[in-house]
LOFI-446680 format. One line per field, with one value per residue (C-alpha): x, y, z; residue in one letter; residue number from 1. Coordinates in nm, 4 decimals, always signed. Layout:
BEGIN
east: (X/...) $
north: (Y/...) $
up: (Z/...) $
residuo: (A/...) $
num: (NUM/...) $
***
This chain:
BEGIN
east: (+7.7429/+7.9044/+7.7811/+7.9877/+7.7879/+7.5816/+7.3379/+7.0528/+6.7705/+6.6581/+6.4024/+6.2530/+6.3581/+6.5516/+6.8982/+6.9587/+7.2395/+7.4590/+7.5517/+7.8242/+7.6711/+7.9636/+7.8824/+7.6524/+7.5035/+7.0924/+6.9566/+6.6244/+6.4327/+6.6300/+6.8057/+7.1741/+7.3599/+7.6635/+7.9745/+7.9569/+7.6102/+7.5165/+7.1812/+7.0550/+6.8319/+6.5853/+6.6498/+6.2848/+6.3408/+6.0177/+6.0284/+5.9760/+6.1611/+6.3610/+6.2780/+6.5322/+6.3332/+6.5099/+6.4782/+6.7235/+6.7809/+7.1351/+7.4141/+7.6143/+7.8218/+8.1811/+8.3088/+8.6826/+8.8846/+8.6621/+8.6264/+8.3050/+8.2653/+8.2285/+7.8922/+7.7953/+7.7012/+7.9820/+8.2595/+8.7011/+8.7870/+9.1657/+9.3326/+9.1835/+8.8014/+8.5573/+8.2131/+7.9549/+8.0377/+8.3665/+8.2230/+8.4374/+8.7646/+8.8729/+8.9093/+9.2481/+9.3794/+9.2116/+8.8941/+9.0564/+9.1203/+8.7905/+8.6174/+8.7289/+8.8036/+9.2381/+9.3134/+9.7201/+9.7022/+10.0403/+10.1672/+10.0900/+9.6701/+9.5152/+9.2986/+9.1043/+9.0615/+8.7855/+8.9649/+9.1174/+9.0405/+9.2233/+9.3083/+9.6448/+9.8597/+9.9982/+10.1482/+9.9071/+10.0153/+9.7644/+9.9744/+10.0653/+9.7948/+10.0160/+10.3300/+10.4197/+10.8246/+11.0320/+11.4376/+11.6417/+11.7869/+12.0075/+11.9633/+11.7233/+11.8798/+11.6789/+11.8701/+11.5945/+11.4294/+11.1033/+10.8998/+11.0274/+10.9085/+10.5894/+10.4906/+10.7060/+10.9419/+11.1437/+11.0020/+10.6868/+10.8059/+11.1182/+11.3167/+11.0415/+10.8572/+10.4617/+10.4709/+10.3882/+10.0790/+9.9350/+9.9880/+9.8070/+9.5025/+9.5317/+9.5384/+9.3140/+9.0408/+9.0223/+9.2090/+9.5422/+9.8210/+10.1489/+10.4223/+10.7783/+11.0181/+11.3959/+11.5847/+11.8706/+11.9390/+11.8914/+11.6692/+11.3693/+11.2293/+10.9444/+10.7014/+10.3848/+10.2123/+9.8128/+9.6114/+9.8810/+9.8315/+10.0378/+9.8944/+9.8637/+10.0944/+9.9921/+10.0651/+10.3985/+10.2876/+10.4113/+10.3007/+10.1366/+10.0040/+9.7717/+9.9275/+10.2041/+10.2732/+10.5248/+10.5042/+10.3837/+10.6174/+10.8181/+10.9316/+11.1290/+11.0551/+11.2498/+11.1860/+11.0000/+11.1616/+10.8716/+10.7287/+10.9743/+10.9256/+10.5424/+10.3909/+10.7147/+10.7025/+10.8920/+11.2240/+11.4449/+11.7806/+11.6484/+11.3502/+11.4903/+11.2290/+11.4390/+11.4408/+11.8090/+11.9895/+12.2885/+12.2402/+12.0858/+11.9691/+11.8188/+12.1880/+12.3505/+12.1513/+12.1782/+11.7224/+11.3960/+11.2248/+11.0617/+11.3430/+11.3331/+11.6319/+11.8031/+11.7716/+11.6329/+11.7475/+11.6603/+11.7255/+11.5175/+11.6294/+11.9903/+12.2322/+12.1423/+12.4991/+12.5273/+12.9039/+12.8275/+12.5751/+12.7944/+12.6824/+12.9824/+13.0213/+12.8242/+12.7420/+12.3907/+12.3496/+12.3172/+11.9977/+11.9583/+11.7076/+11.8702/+11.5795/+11.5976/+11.8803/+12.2381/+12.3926/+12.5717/+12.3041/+12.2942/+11.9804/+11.9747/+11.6044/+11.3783/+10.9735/+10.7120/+10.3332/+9.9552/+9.6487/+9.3009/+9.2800/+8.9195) $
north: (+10.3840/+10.6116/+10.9639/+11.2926/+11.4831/+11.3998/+11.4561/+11.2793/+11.4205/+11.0812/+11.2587/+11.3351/+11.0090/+11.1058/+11.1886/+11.3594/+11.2371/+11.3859/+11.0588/+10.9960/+10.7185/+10.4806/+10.3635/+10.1082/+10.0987/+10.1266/+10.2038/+10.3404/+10.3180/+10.6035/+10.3419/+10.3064/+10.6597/+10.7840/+10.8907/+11.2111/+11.2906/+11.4280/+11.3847/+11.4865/+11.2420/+11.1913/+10.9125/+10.8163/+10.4738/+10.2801/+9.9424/+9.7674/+9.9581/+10.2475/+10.4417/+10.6907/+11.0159/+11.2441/+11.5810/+11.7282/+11.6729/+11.5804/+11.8259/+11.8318/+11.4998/+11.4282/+11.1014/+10.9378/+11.2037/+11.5063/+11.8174/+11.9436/+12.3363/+12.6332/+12.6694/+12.3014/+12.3094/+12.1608/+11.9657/+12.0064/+11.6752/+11.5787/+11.2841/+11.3252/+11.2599/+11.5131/+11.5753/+11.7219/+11.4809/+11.3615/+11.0250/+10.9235/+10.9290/+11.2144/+11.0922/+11.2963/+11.6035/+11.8099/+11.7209/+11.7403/+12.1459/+12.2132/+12.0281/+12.3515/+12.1061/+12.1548/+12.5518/+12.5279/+12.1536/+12.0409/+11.7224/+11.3139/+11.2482/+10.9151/+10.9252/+10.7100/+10.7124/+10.6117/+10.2913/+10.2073/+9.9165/+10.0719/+10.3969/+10.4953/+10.7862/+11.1009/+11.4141/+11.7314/+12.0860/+12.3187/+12.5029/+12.1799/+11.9476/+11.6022/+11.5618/+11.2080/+11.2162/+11.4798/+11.4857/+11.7298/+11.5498/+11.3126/+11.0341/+10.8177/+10.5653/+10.5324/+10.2741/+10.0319/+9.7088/+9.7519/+9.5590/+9.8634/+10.1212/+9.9991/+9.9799/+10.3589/+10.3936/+10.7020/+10.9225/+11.1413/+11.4130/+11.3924/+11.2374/+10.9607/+10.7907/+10.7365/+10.4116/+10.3009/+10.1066/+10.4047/+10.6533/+10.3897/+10.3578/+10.7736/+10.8806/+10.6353/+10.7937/+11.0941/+11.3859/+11.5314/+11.7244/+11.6328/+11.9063/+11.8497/+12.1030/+12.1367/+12.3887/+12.5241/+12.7652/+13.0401/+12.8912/+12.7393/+12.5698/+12.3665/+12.1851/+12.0752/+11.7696/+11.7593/+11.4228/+11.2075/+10.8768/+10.5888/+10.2448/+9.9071/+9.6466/+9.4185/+9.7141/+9.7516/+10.0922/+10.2941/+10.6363/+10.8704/+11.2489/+11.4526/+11.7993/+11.9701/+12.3913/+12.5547/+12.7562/+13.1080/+13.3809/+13.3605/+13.0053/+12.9807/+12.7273/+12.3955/+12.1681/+11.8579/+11.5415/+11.2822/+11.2411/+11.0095/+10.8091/+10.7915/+10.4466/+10.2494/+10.0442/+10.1118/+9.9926/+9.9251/+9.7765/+9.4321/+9.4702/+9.5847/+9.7278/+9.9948/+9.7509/+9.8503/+9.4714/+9.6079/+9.7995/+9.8450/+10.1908/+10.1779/+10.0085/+10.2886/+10.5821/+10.4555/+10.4404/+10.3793/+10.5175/+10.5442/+10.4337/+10.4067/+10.2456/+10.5542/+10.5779/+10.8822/+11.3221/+11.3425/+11.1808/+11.2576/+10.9442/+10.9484/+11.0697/+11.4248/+11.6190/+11.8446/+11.9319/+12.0942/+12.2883/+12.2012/+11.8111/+11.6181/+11.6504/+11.3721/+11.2001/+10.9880/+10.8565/+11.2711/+11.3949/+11.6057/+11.7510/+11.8023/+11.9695/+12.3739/+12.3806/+12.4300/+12.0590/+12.1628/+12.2315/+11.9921/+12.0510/+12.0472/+11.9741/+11.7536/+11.7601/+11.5807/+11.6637/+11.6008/+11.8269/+11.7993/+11.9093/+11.9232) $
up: (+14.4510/+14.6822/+14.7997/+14.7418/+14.9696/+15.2027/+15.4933/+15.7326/+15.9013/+16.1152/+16.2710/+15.9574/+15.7701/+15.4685/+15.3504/+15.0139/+14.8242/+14.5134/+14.3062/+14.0685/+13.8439/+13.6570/+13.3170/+13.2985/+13.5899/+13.5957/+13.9170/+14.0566/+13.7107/+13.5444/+13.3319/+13.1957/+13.2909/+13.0948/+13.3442/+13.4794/+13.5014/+13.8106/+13.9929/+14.3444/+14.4807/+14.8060/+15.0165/+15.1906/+15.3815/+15.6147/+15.7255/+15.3873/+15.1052/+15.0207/+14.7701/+14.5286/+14.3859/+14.1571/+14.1728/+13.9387/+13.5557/+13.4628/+13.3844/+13.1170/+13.0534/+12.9279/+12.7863/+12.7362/+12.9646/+12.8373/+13.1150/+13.1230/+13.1276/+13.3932/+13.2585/+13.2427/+12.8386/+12.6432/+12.6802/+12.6460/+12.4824/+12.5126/+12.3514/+11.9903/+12.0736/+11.9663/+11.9451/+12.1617/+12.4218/+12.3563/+12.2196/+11.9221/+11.8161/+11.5192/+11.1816/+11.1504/+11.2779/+11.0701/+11.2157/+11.5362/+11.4879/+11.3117/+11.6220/+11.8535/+12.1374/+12.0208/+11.9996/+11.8845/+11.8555/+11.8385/+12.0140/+11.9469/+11.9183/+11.8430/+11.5399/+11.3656/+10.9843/+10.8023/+10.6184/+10.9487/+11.1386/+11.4111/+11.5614/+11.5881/+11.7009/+11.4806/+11.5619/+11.4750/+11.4094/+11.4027/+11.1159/+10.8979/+11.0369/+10.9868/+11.0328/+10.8756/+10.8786/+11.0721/+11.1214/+11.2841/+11.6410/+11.4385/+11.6749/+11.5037/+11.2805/+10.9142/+10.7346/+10.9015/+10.7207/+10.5511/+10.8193/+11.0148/+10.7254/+10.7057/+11.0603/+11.1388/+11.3512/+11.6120/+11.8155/+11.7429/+11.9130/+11.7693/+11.4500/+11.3065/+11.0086/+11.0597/+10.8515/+10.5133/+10.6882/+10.8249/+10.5392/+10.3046/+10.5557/+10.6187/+10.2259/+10.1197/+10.3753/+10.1760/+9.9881/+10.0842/+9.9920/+10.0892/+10.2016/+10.1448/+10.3639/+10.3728/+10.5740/+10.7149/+10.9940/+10.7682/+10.4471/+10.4277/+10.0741/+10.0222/+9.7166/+9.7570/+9.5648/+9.5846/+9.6239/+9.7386/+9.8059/+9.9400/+9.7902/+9.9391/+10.0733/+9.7802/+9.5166/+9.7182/+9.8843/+9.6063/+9.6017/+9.3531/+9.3412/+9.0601/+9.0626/+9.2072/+9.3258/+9.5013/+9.8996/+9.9410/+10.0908/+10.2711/+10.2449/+9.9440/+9.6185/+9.5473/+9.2299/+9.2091/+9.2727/+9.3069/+8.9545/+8.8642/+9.1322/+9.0863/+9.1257/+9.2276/+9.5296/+9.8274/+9.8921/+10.1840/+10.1878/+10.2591/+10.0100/+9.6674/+9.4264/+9.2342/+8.9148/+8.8741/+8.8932/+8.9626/+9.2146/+9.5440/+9.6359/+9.9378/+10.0878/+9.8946/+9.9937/+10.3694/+10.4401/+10.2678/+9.9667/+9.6002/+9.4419/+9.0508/+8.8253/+8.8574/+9.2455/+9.3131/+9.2960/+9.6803/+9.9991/+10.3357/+10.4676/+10.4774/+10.7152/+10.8981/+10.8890/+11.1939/+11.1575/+10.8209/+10.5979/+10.2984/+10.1279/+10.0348/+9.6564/+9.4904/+9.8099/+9.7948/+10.2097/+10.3426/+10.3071/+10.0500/+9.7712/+9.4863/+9.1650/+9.2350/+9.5287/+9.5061/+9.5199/+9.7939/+10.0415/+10.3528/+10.5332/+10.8898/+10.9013/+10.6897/+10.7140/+10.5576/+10.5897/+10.5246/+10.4993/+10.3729/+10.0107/+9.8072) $
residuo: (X/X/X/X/X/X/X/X/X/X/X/X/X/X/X/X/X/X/X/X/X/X/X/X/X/X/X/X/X/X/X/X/X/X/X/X/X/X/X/X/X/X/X/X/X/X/X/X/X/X/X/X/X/X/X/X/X/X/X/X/X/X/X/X/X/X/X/X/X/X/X/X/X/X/X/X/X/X/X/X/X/X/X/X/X/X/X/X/X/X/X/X/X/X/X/X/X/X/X/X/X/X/X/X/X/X/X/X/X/X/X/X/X/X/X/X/X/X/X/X/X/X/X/X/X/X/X/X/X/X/X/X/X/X/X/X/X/X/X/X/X/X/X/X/X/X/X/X/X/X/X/X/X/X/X/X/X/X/X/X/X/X/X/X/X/X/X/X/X/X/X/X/X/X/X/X/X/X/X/X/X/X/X/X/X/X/X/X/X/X/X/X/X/X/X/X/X/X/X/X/X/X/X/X/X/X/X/X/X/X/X/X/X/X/X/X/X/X/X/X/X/X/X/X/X/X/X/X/X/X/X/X/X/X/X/X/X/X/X/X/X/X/X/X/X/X/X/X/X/X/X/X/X/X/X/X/X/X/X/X/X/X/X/X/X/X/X/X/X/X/X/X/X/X/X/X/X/X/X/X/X/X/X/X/X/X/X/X/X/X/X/X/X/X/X/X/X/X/X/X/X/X/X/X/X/X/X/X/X/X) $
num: (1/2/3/4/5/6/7/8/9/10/11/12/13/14/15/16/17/18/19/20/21/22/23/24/25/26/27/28/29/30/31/32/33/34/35/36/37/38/39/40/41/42/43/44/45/46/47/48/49/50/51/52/53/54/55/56/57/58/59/60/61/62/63/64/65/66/67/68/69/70/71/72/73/74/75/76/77/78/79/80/81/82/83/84/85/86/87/88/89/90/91/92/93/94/95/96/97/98/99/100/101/102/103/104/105/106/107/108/109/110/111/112/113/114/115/116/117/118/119/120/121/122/123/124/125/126/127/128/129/130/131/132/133/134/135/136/137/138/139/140/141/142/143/144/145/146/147/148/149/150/151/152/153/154/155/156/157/158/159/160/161/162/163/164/165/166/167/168/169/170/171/172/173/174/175/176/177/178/179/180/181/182/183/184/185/186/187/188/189/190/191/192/193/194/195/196/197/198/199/200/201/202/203/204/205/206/207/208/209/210/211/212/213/214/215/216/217/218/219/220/221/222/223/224/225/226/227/228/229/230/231/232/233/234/235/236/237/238/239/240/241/242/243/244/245/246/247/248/249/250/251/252/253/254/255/256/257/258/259/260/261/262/263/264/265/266/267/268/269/270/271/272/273/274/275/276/277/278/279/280/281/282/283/284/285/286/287/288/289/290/291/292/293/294/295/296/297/298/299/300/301/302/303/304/305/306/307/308/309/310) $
***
């Protein structure tokens, strides 16, 4: 152990010593000590022993990274712990911003669902809570193989996909609504689809919702476009499960998704066009969202996104 602060009287025979005691350690019969608690301690020494006395009680202690307070009574947890002491992990970001430790979370957290084995990182919003799929740089290639679907893919502070793994093990935890946004420079629509859940590997990680509602001013309303897709597995272009037999939608639509026999009316997964706002009549590999829009919008932007839901 090594001493912050120290001093010796040798004519007196002691020294008083502020300790910083590492995890695990026991020492001087107070037993095991978390990290950061901090004790003052009288040093008396003679020719036979030396003897430790405390004479403080311990401050307030942080764990994982945590900063303890100004007044020494609670803890600032970073990384995506919470609780009182920093001690565990949030199950998702929604715990995250009820915990008070994130005011205007926003950025990549580690969480750790329920269901999960292991934790894993997402980005949190404080205003949509998860995002699971976001495009608008361009420069992430999604016409990827499935083994790259499921396990995600890009980067989280950028253009990505959070994996058909991890949405399984995150929707399965508990309820939540997933929000679907397209935009422009100038429009914004969205749709909304409560309880949705993406399955298991062994039920092909199709996906499936109970009810659907459209956004609140001032975002503006587009159609649904994932009933018909509802419990179809997900396809890439080296994993056809469309159940057309003549076709391959995935390889046509240029990425990944819920495609049925009849492919699918939207496309967040396709080619982001920067050079236009206007979709090239008819074609399938831009991304698009056809139910409610005018066929010829091209977004510039795609999001996808979970919150809690009762």
């Amino acid at each position: 152990m090594q001493a912050r602060d120290s001093y010796t009287n040798i004519g007196r025979c002691h020294a008083r010593f502020t300790l910083s005691l590492p995890v695990g350690v026991q020492s001087c019969g107070v037993g095991v000590l978390p990290l950061l608690f901090e004790f003052t301690y009288v040093y008396m020494e003679n020719a036979n022993n030396v003897v430790f006395q405390q004479t403080n009680t311990p401050s307030w202690y942080c764990l994982n990274g945590g900063m303890v307070s100004v007044d020494n009574t609670a803890c600032q947890c970073v990384d995506g712990y919470v609780g009182d002491h920093c001690e565990r992990l949030m199950e998702d970001c929604d715990e995250g911003i009820a915990s008070g430790h994130y005011p205007g979370m926003s950025g990549v957290y580690w969480i750790h669902p329920p269901t999960s084995p292991t934790p894993f990182t997402v980005h949190c919003n404080y205003m949509v809570r998860h995002f699971i799929h976001m495009r608008y740089d361009a420069d992430v290639d999604f016409n990827v193989t499935m083994a790259e679907y499921v396990t995600g893919f890009g980067d989280m502070m950028g253009d990505f996909w959070l994996g058909l793994e991890k949405l399984h093990l995150l929707t399965s935890s508990r309820h939540y609504t997933l929000g679907v946004q397209v935009s422009n420079f100038s429009e914004v629509y969205q749709h909304y689809y409560r309880r949705f859940v993406v399955k298991s590997a062994a039920e092909g990680y199709a996906m499936t919702f109970d009810t659907q509602y459209l956004p609140q001013a001032p975002a503006l309303p587009m159609s649904d476009c994932l009933a018909p897709l509802k419990d179809i597995p997900f396809s890439a272009y080296d994993n056809d499960n469309d159940g057309n037999t003549t076709r391959n939608c995935a390889a046509d639509y240029g990425g990944g998704w819920w495609y049925n026999a009849d492919c699918s009316e939207c496309n967040l997964m396709g080619t982001l066009r920067w050079s236009s706002l206007t979709r090239v009549p008819g074609a399938v590999d831009e991304v698009f969202w056809n139910p409610g829009l005018d066929p010829t919008f091209s977004p510039s932007n795609s999001w996808m996104f979970l919150f809690r839901t009762p």
